[in-house]
C-alpha positions as CSV (number, residue, x, y, z in Angstrom):
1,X,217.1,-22.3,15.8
2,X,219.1,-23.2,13.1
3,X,216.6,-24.6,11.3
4,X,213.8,-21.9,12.2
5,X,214.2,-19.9,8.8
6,X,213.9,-22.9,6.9
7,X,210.5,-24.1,9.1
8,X,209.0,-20.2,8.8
9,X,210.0,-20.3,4.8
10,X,207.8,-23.6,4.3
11,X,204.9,-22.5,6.6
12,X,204.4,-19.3,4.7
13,X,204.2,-21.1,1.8
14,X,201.5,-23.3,2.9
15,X,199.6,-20.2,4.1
16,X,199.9,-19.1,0.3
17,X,202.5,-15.8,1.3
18,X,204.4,-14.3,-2.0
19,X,207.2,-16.8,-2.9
20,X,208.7,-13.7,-2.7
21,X,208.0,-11.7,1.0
22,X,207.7,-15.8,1.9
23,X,211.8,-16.3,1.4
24,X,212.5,-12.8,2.2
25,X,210.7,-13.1,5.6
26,X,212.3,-16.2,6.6
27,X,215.8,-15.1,5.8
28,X,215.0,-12.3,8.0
29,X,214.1,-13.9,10.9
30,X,217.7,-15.1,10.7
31,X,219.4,-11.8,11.1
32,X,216.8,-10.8,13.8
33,X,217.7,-13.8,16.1
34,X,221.3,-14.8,14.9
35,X,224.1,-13.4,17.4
36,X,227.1,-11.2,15.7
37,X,225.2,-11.1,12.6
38,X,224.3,-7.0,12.0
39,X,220.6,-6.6,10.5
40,X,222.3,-4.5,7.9
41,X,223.2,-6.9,6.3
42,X,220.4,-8.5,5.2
43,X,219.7,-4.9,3.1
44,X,222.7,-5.5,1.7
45,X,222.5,-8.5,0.4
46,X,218.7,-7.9,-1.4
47,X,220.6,-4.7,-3.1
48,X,223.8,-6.6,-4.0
49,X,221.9,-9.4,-6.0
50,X,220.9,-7.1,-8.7
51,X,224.6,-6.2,-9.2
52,X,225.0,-8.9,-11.4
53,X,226.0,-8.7,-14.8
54,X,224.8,-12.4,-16.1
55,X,221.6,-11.3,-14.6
56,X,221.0,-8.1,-17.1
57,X,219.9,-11.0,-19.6
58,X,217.0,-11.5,-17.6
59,X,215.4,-8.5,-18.3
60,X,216.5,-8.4,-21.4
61,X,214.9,-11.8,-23.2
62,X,211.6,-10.7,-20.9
63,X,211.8,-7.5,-23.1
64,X,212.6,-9.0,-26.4
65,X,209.7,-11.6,-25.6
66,X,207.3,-9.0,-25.1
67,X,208.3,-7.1,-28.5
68,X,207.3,-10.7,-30.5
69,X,204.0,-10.9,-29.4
70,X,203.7,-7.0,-30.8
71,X,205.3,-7.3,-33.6
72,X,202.9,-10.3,-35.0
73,X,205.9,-13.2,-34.5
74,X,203.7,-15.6,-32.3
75,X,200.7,-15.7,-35.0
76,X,203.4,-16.5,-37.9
77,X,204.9,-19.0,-36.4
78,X,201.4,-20.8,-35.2
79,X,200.3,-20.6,-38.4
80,X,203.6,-22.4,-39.2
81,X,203.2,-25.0,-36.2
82,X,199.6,-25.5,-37.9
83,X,201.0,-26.6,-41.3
84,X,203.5,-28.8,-39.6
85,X,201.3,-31.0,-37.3
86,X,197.9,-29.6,-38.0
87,X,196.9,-33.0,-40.3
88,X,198.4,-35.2,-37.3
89,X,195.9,-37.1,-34.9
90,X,194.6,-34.2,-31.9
91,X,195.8,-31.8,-34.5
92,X,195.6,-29.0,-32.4
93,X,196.9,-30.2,-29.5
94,X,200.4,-31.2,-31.6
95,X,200.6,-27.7,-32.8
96,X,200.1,-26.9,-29.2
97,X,203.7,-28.7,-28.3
98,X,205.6,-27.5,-31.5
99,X,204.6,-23.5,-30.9
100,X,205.5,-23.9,-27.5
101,X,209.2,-25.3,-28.7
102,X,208.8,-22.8,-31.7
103,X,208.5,-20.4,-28.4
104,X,211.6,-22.0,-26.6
105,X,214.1,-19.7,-29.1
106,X,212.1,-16.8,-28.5
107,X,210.1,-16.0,-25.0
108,X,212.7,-17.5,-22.4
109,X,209.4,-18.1,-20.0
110,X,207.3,-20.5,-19.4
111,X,204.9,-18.6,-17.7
112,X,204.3,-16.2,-19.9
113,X,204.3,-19.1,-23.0
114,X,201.1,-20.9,-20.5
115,X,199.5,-17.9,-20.5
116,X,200.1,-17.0,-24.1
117,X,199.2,-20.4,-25.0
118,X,195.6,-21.3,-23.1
119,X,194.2,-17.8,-24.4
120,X,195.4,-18.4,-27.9
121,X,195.2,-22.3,-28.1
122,X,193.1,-23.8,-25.3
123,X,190.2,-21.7,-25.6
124,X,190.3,-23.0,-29.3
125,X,190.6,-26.3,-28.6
126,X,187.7,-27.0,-26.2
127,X,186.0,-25.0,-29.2
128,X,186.7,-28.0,-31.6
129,X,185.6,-30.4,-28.8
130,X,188.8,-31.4,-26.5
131,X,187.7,-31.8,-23.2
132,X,189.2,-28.6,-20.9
133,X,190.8,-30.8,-18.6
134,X,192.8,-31.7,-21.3
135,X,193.3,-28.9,-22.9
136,X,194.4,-27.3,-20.0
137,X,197.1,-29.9,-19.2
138,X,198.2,-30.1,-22.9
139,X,199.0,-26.1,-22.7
140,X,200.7,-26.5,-19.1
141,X,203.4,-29.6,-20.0
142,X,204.0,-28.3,-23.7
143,X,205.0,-24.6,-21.9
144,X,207.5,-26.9,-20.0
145,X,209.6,-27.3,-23.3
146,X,209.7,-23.1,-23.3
147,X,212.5,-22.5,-20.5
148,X,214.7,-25.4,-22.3
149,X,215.3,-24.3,-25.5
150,X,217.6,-21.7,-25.2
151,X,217.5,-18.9,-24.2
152,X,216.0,-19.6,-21.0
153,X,215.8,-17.6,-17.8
154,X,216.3,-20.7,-15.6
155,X,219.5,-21.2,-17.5
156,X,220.8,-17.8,-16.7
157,X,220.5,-18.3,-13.1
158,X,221.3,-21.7,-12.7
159,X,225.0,-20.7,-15.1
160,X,225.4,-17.5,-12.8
161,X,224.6,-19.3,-9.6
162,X,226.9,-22.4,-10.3
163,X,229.6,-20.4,-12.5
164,X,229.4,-22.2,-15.0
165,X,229.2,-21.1,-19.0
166,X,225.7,-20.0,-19.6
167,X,226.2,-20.1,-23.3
168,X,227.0,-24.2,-23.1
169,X,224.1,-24.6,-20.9
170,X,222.3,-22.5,-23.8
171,X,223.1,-25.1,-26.5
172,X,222.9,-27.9,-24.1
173,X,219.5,-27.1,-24.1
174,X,218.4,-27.9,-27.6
175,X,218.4,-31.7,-27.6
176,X,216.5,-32.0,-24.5
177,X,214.0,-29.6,-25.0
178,X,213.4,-31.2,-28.6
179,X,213.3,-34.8,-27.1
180,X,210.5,-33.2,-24.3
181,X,208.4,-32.0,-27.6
182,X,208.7,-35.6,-29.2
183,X,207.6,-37.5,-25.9
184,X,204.5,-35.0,-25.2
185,X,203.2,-35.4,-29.3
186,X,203.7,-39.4,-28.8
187,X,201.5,-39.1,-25.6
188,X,198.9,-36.4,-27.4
189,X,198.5,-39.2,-30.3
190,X,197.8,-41.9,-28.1
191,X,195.8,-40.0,-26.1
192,X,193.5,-38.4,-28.9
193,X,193.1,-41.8,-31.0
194,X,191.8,-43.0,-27.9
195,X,189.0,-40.2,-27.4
196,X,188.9,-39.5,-31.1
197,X,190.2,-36.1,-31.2
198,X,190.1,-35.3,-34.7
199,X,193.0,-33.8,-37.3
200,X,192.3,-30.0,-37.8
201,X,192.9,-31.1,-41.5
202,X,192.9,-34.2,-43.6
203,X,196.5,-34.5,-45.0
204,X,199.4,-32.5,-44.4
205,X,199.6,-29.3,-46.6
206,X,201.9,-29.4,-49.8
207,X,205.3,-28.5,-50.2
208,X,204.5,-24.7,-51.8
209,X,201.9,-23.9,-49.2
210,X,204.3,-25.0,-46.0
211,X,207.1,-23.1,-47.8
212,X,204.9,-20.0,-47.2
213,X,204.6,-20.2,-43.8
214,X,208.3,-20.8,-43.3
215,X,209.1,-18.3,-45.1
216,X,206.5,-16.4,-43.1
217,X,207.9,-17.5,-40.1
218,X,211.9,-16.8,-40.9
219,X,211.8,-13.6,-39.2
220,X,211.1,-15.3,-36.3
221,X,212.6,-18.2,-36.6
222,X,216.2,-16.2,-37.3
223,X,216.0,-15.0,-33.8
224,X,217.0,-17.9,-32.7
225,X,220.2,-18.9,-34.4
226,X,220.9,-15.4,-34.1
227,X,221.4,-16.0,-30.8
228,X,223.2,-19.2,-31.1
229,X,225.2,-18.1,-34.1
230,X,226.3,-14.8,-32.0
231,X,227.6,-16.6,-28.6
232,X,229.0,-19.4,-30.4
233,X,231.7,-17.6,-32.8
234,X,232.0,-15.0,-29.3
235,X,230.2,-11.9,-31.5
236,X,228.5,-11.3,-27.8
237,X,227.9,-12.8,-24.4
238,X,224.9,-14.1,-23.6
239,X,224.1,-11.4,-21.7
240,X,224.9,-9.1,-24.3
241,X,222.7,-11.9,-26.7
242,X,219.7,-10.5,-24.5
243,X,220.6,-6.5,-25.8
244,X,221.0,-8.0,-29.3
245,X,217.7,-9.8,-29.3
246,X,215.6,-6.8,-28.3
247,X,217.2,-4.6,-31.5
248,X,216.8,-7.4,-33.7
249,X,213.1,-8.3,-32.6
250,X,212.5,-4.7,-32.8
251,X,213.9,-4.6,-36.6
252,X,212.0,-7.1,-37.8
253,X,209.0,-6.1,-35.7
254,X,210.0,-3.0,-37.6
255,X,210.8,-3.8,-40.8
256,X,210.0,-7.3,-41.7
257,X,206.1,-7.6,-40.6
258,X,205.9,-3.8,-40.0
259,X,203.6,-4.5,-37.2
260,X,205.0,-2.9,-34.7
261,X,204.3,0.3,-33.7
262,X,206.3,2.7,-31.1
263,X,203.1,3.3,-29.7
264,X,203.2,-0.1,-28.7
265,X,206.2,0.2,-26.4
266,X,204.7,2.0,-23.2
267,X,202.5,-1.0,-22.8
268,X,205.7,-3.4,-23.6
269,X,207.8,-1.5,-21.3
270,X,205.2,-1.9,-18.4
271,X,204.6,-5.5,-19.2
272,X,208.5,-6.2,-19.2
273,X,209.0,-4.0,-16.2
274,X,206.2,-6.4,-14.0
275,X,207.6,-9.5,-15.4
276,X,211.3,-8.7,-14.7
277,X,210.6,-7.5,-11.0
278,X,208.6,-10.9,-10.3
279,X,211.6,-12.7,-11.0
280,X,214.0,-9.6,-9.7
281,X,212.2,-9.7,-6.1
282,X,212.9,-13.7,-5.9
283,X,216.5,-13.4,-6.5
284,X,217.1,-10.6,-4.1
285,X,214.9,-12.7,-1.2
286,X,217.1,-15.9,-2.1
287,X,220.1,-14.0,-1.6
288,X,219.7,-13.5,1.8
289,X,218.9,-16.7,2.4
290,X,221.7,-18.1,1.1
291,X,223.5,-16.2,2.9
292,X,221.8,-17.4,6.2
293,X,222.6,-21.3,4.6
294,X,226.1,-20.7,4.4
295,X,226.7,-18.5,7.6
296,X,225.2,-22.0,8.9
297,X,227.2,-24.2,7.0
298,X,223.8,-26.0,5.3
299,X,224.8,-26.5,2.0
300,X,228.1,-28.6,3.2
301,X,226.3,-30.5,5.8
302,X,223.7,-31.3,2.9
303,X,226.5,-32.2,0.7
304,X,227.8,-34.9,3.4
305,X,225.1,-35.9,4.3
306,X,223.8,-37.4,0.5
307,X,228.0,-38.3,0.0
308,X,227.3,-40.1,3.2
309,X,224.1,-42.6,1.4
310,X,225.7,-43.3,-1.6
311,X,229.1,-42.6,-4.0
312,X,227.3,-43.9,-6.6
313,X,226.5,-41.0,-9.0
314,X,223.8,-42.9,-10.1
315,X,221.9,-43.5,-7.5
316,X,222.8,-40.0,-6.3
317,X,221.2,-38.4,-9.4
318,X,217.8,-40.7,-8.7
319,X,218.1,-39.5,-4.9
320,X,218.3,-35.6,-6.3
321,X,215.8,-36.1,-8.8
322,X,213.3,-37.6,-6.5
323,X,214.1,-34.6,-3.9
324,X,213.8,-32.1,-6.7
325,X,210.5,-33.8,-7.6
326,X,209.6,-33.2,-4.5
327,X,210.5,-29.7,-4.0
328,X,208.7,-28.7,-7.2
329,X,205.9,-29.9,-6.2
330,X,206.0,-27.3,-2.7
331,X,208.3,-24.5,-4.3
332,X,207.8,-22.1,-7.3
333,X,210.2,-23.5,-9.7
334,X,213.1,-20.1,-10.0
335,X,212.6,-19.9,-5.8
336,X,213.7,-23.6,-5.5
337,X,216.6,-23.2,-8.3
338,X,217.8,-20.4,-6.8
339,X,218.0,-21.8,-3.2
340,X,218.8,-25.9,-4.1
341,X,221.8,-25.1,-6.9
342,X,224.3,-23.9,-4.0
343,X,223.3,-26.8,-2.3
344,X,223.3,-29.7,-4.7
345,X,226.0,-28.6,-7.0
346,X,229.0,-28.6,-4.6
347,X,227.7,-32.6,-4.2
348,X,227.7,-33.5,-8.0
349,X,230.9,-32.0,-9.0
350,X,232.5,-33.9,-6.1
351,X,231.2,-37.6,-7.5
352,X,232.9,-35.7,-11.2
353,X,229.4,-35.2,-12.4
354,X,228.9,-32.3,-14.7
355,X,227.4,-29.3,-13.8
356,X,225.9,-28.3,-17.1
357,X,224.1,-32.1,-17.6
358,X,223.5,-31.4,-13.9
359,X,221.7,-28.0,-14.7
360,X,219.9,-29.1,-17.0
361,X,218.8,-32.4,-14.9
362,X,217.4,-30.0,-12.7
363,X,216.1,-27.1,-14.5
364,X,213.8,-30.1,-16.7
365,X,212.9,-31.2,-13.2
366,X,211.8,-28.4,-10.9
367,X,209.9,-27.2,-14.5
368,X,207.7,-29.8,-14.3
369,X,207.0,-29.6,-11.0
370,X,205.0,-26.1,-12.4
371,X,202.4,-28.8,-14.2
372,X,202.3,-30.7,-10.4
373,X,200.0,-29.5,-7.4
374,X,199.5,-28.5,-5.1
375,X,201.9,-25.0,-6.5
376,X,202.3,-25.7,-9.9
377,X,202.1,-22.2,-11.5
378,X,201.7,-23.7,-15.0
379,X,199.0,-25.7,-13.5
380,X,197.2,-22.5,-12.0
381,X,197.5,-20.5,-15.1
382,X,196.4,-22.9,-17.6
383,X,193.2,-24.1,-15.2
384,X,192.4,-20.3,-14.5
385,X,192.3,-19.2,-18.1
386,X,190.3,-22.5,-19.0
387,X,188.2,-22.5,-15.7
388,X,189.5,-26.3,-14.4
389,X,189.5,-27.8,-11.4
390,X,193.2,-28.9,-9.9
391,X,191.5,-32.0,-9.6
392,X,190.6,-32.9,-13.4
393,X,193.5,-31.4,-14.4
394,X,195.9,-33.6,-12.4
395,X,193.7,-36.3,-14.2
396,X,194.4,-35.4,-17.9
397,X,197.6,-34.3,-16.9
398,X,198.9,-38.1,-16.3
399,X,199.8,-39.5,-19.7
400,X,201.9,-36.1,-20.7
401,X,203.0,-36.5,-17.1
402,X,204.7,-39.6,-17.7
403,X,205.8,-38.5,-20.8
404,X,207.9,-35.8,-19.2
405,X,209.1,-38.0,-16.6
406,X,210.2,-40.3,-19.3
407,X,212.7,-37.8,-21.0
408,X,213.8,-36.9,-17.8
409,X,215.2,-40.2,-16.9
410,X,216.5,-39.7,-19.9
411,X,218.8,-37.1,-20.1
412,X,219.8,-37.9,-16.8
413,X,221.1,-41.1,-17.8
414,X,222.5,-40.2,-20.8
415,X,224.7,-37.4,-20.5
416,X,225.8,-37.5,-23.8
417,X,222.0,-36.0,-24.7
418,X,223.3,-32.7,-23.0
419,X,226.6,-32.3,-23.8
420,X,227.6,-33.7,-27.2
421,X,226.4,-30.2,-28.7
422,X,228.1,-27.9,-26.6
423,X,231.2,-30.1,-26.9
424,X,230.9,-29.6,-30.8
425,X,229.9,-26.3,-30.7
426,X,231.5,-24.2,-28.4
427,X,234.9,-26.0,-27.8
């Protein structure tokens, strides 16, 4: 019986139930059987998620990310990504991977950035001949390098649900989401030399013309070390970063491009609203189920049991990664952070790992298991927009596969990847 939430949780899953109702359901089924456990509870703790303060930046970079694409900021800075790798080999599928990490500073999702991305870029690339298995898989691992760069939602749980500082995890970001663009364009160049994917343009463009587009792009670009600039001299939170972001992209929606338009907001409110409850709902449902893991005591029985295999952190991190693998590959990736940082973190910070090279360990990780079947929700938006099969996708996917997996070992290795710039920056 202990288990039973955790068995009902998994077979909803597989019989394709909301992640959502799916957890929710499950943690339920706890408080109906458990004795000396009121039902009540359970309300309680889906209201009491949401009184979070660290969560209001959620909502907040969901909002700010809507207000870019209105206010013209995505087309400025593709056409900027264009004049950057556009004379490279598979031309457009580099610019792919440098808007998406042009994206990372801005959007916060990587949902919404594969979405964004297939309509705008992978229709347009099977258009110049890239086969839409590939472009599919190109769109879905370069929106993996989106929720990295800061500010990413997956950072602001993982910092509220480990306590840890959300503005180092933030900057602790940057490297790893920059070494995750330079692995995917090494793969795209082998890749497209092999098929002969073509350059969108025969050199790269001069030194005036790319200044254009920066300059183009600035508005856009500024948003980011805005944000960066802000939390690391303490000007705001990140939390408050999220407010700040939403009057700056409107000002330079506003005033900059003068694109945006207040009939726009309705339809940005509405689009924010959906996107924010999506995540909202998944946070409330994991609530309650954490607080049937700890009312049994799972998360410390994990912990001994993985102290128990090995004291090596080394081989512990493999043995995580591996399980974290796996769980991305069954779990929507914020449903599995939310439920597997109480569990794992209390293990890493006993072996004196750290939890922000930890978080981002596994934040990397349970991303890519969005580009992984058989529930990889980067996967199912790229191949939906594009009209693939899972199966050729998984195909095409395996070069940019490995490259991810690469960087990953990576940074896992090499805590020194992940924590040299916070250590510089916000100490």
């Amino acid at each position: 019986m202990e288990l039973l939430p955790i068995l009902l949780m998994f077979a909803f899953f597989a019989m394709g139930v909301p992640v959502a109702i799916a957890i929710a359901a499950a943690a339920l089924s706890f408080f109906l059987f458990a004795d000396g456990v009121p039902i009540q509870i359970f309300a309680q703790k889906l209201v009491s998620a949401t009184d979070s303060f660290p969560l209001l930046a959620v909502p907040f970079f969901i909002f700010a990310g809507t207000i870019m694409n209105y206010a013209g900021i995505t087309r400025r800075l593709l056409n900027f990504a264009d004049a950057l790798a556009g004379h490279l080999v598979g031309g457009l599928a580099q610019v792919n991977v440098i808007l998406a990490t042009l994206m990372g500073g801005l959007s916060a999702s990587a949902n919404a950035d594969a979405a964004m991305q297939a309509k705008m870029l992978g229709t347009e690339m099977v258009k110049r001949g890239f086969s839409p298995g590939f472009a599919a898989a190109v769109t879905a691992c370069s929106a993996v390098i989106t929720p990295i760069i800061p500010p990413g939602i997956g950072l602001i749980i993982y910092g509220f649900l480990a306590d840890v500082s959300i503005g180092k995890l933030f900057i602790g970001g940057i490297v790893p989401g920059l070494l995750l663009c330079v692995g995917l364009m090494i793969a795209i160049h082998f890749v497209s030399r092999k098929r002969g994917y073509k350059p969108m343009r025969e050199r790269m463009v001069g030194p005036v013309e790319l200044g254009k587009h920066f300059v183009a792009a600035l508005g856009a670009l500024s948003i980011a070390a805005f944000i960066l600039f802000g939390i690391r001299y303490g000007v705001f939170t990140p939390t408050e970063a999220g407010a700040m972001t939403v009057v700056y992209a409107s000002m330079v929606g506003f005033f900059v491009h003068r694109e945006l338009k207040l009939a726009h907001f309705p339809a940005i409110i509405t689009e924010t609203v959906i996107a924010t409850s999506a995540v909202m709902l998944i946070i409330c449902a994991a609530s309650a189920f954490g607080f049937y893991m700890t009312w049994e005591r799972i998360p410390m029985q994990a912990a001994q049991f993985l102290i128990k295999l090995t004291n090596d952190p080394n081989v512990l991190l493999l043995l995580i990664n591996l399980l974290l693998i796996l769980a991305g590959m069954l779990i929507e990736g914020t449903a599995a952070l939310i439920l597997l940082t109480p569990i794992f973190v209390p293990v890493i910070t006993k072996l004196g790992i750290d939890p922000i090279h930890f978080g981002l360990i596994m934040i990397v990780n349970l991303t890519i298991g969005g580009v992984t079947p058989p529930v990889g929700t980067l996967m199912f938006v790229s191949c939906s927009v594009l009209r693939v099969s899972i199966q050729r996708f998984t195909v095409e996917a395996v070069p940019l596969l490995a490259a991810l997996f690469a960087v990953l070992a990576l940074i896992t290795y090499v805590p020194e990847l992940v924590l040299w710039l916070p250590s510089r920056m916000m100490d």
